[in-house]
C-alpha positions as CSV (number, residue, x, y, z in Angstrom):
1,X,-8.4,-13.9,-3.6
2,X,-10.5,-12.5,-0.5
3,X,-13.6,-13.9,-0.3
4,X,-16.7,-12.8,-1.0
5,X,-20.5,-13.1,-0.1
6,X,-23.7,-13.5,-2.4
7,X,-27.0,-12.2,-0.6
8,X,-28.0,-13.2,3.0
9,X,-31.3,-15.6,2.3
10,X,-33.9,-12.8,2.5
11,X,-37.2,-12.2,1.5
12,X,-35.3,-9.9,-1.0
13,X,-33.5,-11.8,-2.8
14,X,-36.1,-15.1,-2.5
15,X,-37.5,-12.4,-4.5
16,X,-35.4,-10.7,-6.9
17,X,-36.4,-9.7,-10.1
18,X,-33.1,-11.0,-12.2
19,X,-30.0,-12.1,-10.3
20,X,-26.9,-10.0,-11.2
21,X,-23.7,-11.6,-12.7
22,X,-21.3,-8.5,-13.5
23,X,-17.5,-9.5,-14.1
24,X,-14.4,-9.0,-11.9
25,X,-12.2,-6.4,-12.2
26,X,-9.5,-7.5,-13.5
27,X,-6.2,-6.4,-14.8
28,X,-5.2,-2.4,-15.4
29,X,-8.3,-0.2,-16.2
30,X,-9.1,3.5,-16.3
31,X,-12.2,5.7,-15.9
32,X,-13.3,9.4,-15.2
33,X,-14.8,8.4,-11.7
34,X,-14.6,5.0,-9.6
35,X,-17.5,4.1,-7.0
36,X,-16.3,2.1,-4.1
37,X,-19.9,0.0,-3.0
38,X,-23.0,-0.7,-5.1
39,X,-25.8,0.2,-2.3
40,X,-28.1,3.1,-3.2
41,X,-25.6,5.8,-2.6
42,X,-22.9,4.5,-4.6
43,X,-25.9,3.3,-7.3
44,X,-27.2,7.0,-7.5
45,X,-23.8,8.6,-7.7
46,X,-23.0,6.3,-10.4
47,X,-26.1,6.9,-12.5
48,X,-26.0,10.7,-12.2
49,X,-22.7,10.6,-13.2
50,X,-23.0,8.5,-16.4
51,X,-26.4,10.2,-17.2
52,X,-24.0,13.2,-17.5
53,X,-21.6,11.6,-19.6
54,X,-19.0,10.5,-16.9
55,X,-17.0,7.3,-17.7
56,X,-18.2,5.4,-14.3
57,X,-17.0,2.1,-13.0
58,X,-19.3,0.9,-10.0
59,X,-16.8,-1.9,-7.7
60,X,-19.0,-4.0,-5.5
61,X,-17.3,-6.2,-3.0
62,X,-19.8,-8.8,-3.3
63,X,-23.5,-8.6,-5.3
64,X,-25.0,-5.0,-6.4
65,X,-27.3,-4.0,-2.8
66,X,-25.7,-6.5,-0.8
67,X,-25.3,-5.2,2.6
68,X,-28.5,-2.6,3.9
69,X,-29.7,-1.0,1.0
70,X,-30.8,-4.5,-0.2
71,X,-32.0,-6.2,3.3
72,X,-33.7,-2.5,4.6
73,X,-37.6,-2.3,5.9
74,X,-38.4,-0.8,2.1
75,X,-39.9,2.3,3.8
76,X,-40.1,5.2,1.7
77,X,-39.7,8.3,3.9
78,X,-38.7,11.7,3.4
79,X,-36.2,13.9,6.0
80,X,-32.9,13.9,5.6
81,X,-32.1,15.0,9.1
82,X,-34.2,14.8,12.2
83,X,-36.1,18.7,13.1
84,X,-34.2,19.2,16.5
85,X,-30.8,18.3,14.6
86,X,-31.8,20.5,11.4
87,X,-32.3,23.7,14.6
88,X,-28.7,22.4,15.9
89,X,-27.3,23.0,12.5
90,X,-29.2,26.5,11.8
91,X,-27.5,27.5,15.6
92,X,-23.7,25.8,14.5
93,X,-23.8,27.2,10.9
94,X,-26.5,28.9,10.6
95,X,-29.8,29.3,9.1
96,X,-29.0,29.1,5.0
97,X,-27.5,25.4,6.2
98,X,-30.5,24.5,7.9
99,X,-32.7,25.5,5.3
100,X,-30.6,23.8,2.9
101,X,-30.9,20.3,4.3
102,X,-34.3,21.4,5.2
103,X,-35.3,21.4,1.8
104,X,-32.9,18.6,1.1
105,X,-35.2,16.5,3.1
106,X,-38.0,17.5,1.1
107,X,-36.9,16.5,-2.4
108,X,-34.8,13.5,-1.1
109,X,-38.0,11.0,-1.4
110,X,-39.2,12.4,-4.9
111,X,-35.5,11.7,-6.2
112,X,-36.2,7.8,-5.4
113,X,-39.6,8.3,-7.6
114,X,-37.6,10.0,-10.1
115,X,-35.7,6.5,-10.8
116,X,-38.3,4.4,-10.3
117,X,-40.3,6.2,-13.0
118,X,-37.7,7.7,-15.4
119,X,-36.9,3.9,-16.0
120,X,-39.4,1.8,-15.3
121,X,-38.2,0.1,-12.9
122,X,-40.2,-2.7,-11.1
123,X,-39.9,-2.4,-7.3
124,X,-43.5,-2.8,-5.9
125,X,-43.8,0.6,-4.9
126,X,-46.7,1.4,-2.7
127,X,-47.8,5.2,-1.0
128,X,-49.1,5.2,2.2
129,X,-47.3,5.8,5.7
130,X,-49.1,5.5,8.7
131,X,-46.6,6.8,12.2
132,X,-48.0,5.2,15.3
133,X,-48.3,6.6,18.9
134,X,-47.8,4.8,21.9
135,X,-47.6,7.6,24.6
136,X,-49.5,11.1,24.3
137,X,-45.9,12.9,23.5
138,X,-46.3,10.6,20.3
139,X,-49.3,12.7,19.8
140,X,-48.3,16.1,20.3
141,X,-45.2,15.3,18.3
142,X,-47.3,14.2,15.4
143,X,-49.6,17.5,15.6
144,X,-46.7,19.8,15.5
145,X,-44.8,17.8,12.6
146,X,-48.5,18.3,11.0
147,X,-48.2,22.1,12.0
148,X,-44.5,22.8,11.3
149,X,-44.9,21.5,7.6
150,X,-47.8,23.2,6.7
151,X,-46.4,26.4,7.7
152,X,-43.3,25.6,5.4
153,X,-46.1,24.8,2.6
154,X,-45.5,21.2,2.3
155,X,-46.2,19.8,-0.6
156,X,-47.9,16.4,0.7
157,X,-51.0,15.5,2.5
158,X,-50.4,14.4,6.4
159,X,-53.6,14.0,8.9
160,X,-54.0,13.2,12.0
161,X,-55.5,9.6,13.1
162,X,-57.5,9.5,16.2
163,X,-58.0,6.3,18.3
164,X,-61.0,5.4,17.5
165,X,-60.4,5.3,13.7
166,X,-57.1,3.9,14.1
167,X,-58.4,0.2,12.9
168,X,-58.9,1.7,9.6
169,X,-55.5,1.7,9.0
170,X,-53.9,-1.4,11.1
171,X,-55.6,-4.1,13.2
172,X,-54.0,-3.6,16.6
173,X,-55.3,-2.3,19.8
174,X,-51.8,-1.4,20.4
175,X,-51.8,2.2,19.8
176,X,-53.4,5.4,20.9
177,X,-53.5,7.5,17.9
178,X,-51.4,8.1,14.8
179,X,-50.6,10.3,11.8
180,X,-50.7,9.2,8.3
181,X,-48.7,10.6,5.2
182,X,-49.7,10.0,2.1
183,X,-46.7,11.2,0.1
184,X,-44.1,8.5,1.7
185,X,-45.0,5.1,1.3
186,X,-43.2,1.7,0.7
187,X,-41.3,-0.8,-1.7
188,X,-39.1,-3.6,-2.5
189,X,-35.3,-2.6,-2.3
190,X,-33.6,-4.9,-3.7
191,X,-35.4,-4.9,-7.0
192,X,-35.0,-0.8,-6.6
193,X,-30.8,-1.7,-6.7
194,X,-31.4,-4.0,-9.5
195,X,-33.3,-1.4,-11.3
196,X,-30.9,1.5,-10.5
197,X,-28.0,-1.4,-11.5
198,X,-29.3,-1.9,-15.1
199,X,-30.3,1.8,-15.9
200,X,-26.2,2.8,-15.0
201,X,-25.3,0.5,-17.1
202,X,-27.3,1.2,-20.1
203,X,-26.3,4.6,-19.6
204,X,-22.3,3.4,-20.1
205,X,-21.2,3.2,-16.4
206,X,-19.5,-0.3,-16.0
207,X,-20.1,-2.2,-12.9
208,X,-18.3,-4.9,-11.3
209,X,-19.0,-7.3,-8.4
210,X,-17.5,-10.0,-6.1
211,X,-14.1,-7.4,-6.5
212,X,-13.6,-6.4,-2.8
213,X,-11.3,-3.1,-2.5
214,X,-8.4,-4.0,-1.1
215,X,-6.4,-0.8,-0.9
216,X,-6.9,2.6,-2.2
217,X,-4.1,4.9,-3.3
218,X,-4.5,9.2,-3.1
219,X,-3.0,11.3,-5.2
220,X,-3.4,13.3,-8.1
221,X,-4.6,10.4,-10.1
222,X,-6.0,7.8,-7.4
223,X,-5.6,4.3,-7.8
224,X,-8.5,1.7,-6.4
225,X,-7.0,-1.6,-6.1
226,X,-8.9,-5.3,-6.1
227,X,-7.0,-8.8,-5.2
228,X,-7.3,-8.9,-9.4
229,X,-7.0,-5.6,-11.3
230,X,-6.6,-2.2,-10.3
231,X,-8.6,1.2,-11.4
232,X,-7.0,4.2,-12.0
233,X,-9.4,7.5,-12.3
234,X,-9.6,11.1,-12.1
235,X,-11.7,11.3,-9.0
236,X,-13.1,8.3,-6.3
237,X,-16.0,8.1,-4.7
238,X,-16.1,6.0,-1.2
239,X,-19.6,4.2,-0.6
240,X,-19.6,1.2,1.7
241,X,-21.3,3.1,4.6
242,X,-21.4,0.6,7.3
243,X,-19.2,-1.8,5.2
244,X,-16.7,0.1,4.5
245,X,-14.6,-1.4,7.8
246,X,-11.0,0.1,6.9
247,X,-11.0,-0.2,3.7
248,X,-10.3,3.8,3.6
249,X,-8.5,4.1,7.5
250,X,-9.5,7.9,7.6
251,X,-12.6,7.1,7.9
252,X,-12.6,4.1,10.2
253,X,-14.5,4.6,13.3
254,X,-16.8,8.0,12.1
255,X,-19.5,5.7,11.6
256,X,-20.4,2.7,13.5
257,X,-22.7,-0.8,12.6
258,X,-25.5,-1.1,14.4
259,X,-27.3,-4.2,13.8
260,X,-31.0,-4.7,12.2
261,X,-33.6,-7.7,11.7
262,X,-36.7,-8.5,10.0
263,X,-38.7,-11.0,9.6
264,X,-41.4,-12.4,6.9
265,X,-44.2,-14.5,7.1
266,X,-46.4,-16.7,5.1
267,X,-47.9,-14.9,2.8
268,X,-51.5,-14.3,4.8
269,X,-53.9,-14.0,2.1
270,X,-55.9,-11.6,0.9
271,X,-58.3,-11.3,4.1
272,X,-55.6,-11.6,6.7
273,X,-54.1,-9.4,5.1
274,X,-56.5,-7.0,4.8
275,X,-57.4,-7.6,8.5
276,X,-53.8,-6.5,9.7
277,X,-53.1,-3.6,7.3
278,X,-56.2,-2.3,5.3
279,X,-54.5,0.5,3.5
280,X,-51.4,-1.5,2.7
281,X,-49.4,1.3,4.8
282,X,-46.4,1.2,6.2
283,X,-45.6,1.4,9.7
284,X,-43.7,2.8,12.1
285,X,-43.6,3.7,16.0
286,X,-41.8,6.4,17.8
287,X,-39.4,4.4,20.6
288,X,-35.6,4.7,20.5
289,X,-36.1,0.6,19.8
290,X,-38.4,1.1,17.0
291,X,-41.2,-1.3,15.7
292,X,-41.9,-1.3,11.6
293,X,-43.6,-2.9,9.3
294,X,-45.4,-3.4,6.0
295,X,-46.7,-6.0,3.4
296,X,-45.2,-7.4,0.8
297,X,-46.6,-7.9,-2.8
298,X,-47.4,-11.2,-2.3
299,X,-49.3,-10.3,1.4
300,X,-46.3,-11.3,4.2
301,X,-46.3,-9.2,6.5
302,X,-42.3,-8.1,6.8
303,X,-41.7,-6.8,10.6
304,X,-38.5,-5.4,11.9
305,X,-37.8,-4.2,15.4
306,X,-34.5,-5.4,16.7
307,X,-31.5,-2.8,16.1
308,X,-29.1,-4.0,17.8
309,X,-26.2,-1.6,18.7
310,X,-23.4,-4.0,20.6
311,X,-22.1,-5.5,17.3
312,X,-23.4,-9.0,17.9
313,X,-26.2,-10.3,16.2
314,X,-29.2,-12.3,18.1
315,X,-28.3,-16.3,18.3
316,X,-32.3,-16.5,16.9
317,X,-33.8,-13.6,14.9
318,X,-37.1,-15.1,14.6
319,X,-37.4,-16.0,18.4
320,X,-36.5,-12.0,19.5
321,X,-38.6,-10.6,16.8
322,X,-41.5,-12.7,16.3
323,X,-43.0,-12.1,20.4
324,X,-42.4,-8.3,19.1
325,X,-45.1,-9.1,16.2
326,X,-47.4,-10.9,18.2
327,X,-48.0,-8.3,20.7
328,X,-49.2,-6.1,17.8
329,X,-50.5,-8.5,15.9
330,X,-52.1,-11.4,18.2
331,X,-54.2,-13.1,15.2
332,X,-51.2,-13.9,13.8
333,X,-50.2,-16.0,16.7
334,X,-50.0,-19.4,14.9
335,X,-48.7,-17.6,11.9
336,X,-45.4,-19.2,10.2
337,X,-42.4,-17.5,9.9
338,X,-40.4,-18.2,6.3
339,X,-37.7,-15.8,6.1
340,X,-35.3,-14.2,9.1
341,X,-32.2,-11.9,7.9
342,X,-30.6,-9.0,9.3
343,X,-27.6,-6.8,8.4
344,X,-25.7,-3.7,9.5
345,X,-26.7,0.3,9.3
346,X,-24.0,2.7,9.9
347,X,-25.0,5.0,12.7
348,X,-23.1,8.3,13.6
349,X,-22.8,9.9,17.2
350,X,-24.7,13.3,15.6
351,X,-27.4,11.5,13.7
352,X,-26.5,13.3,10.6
353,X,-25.2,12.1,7.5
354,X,-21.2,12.9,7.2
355,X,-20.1,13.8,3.0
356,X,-16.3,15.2,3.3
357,X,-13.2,14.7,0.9
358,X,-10.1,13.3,1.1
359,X,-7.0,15.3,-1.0
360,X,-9.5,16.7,-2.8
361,X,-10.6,13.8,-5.5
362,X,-12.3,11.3,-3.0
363,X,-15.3,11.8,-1.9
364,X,-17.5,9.9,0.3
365,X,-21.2,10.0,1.9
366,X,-21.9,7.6,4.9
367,X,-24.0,7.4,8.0
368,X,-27.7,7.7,7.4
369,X,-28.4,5.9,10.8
370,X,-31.6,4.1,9.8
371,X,-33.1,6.5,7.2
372,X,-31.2,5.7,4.4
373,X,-33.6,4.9,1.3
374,X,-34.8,8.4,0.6
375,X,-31.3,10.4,1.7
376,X,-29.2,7.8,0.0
377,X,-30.4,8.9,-3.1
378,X,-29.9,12.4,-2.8
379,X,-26.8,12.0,-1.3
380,X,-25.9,10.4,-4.6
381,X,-26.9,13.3,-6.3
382,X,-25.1,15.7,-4.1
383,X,-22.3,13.9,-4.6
384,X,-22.3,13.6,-8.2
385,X,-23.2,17.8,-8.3
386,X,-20.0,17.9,-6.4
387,X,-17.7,16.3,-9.0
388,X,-19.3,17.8,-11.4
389,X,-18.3,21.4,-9.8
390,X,-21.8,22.5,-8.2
391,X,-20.5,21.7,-4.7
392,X,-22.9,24.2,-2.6
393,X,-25.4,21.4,-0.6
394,X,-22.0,19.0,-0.2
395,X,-20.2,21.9,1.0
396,X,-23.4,22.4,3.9
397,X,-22.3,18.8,5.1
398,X,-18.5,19.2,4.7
399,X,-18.7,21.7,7.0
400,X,-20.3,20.0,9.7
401,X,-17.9,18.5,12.3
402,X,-18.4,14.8,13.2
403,X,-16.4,13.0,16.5
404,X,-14.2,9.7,15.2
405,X,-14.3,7.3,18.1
406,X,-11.3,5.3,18.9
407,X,-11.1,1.8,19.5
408,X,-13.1,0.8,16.2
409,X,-16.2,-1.3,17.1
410,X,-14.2,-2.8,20.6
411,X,-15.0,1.0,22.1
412,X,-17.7,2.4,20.2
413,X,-20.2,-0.3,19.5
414,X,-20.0,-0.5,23.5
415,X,-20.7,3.0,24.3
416,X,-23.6,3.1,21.7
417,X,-25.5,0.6,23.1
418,X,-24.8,2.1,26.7
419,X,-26.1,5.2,24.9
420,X,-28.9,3.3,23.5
421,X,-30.0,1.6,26.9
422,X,-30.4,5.3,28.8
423,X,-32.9,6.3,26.5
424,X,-34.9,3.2,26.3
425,X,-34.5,3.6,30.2
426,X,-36.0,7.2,30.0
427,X,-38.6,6.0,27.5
428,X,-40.0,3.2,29.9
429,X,-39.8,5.7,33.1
């Protein structure tokens, strides 16, 4: 057998609400559709499919949100696709495409609160997003989001935060301004996996973990084969995103891992706490190198700010992050540090999500390059509209053409970070 992994030791899964024990597959089995990865996007798929009667069986390699969608930052945050990408698509494709993903960014966070409250399911969910400005084009970028949505009717509340009623919202001198949004917010999501996990299954989908795909066979019946058993179905559906590796070699090289690390501390009780955030917001800045953070349910303050685009991961998480916090956050100088983990997002050269088919009856949806909670999910949903014959918003993203680097992560991993480094370079000039 190959081996496989339980969770990295994160706050997460220090934290988990149950801890899953599904079976191997094993043996010859059959099913209507077969989802490759148990991460949000292959969790969605899977429960729109069996909510519509689909005979699902959900293969995880290792433990149900093992690799990003259960180590992430937990920020809830809608957009799909970044606004000068969305205008690069309306000019390429034109403008019924843009609006399309447009208004799939939209809906994308509301079909994460559709889960969480058509099931119940226990994730600490918390609204409140608070973007922070370091440079005055922050500023102006924040008052023409602000502008932009309005204009489009946007259904949620976003205002402006000036600098001198910035420590209402975070206790840093750091910043000169910021915006907050009150529809996105933050969460635990792990626990949102779990959730997602248990309500497939009590909708008949039937899940299997520590069963690592081995090799995948196309045709007009696909087979998905495991070291133990092998699952013949109608139609497959590929979601390992950055963890996929070449597992499917079509696909190998479209997306590539970038690295990402967090941190937790202590918890800091209630009037630290309430000292550091005051509205329980998340956070995030506008650099290329990006700082966020947020609190926990039990008051840590969780801060992640090291992507990491070579491929190799820090010697010390904790000694390249924590200087990071500090500078933000000085009172928490003498603060301990109890968890470190980190993990891999899959990042694409365009910066938009790729969805495409392979002979017809595999489909796949990877490469959400650091925004995947919220698009995940509808990605899922697109997917499962697809299979289900209403193919119109995966057809928007079929049709978008995406560059495959060669080499695998010995070429591209390389030239992203050499990418990576001009902007930061631009950003500090």
């Amino acid at each position: 057998m190959q081996e496989t992994r339980e969770h990295t030791q994160s706050y997460y899964a220090a934290t988990a609400n149950w801890q899953t024990d599904y079976p191997l597959l094993a043996g010859e089995q059959r099913c209507d559709v077969a989802v490759v990865g148990a991460g949000f996007t292959g969790l969605s798929t899977a429960l729109h499919l069996a909510e519509r009667g689909y005979d699902v069986a959900l293969i995880e390699a290792n433990r149900i949100g093992w690799g990003a969608s259960g180590r992430n930052g937990g920020q809830l945050i809608d957009g799909m696709v970044e606004v000068e990408k969305i205008n690069e698509i309306g000019r390429k494709y034109g403008e019924s495409a843009a609006s399309t993903v447009r208004q799939i960014g939209i809906e994308c966070r509301d079909a994460v609160l559709d889960r969480i409250k058509k099931y119940g399911i226990n994730c600490d969910l918390k609204f409140g997003f608070l973007d922070v400005a370091l440079t005055q084009q922050d500023l102006d970028y924040f008052e023409s989001e602000i502008k932009r949505k309005r204009a489009m009717n946007y259904p949620h509340k976003m205002e402006m935060v000036a600098r001198d009623q910035m420590h209402e919202f975070i206790g840093s001198d750091a910043y000169i301004g910021g915006m907050v949004h009150r529809g996105n917010g933050h969460l635990h999501p792990l626990n949102l996996c779990l959730g997602e996990a248990r309500a497939a299954e009590d909708n008949g989908a039937r899940i299997f973990e520590q069963s690592m795909v081995t090799r995948i066979h196309h045709g007009a019946r696909p087979r998905v084969e495991t070291a133990d058993g092998v699952m013949h179905a109608d139609k497959v559906v590929l979601a390992g995103n950055a963890y996929l590796g070449k597992t499917e070699p079509r696909l190998y090289g479209k997306v590539i891992p970038a690295g990402s690390y967090i941190i937790a501390t202590e918890p800091l009780g209630d009037t630290l706490a309430n000292e550091v955030l005051p509205q329980d917001m998340a956070v995030c800045d506008q650099r290329v190198g990006l700082d966020y953070y947020r609190l926990s349910a039990d008051k840590r303050l969780l801060f992640g700010g090291l992507c990491n685009y070579s491929g190799r991961d820090p010697k010390d998480i904790t000694a390249s992050i924590r200087p990071k916090m500090v500078k933000v956050f000085p009172q928490l100088e003498d603060i301990r540090i109890e968890y470190e983990w980190g993990g891999y997002i899959a990042i694409t050269i365009k910066r938009i999500p790729q969805m495409g088919r392979i002979q017809g009856n595999t489909y796949y949806a990877h490469g959400y390059s650091g925004h995947g909670l919220a698009p995940t999910h509808i990605a899922g949903q697109i997917l499962a509209d697809a299979i289900c014959g209403d193919a119109e918003r995966f057809d928007v993203f079929e049709r978008i053409k995406h560059w495959k680097l060669p080499g695998g992560k010995w070429f591209a991993n390389p030239a992203l970070a050499l990418g990576m480094l001009y902007h930061r370079l631009k950003e500090i000039l």
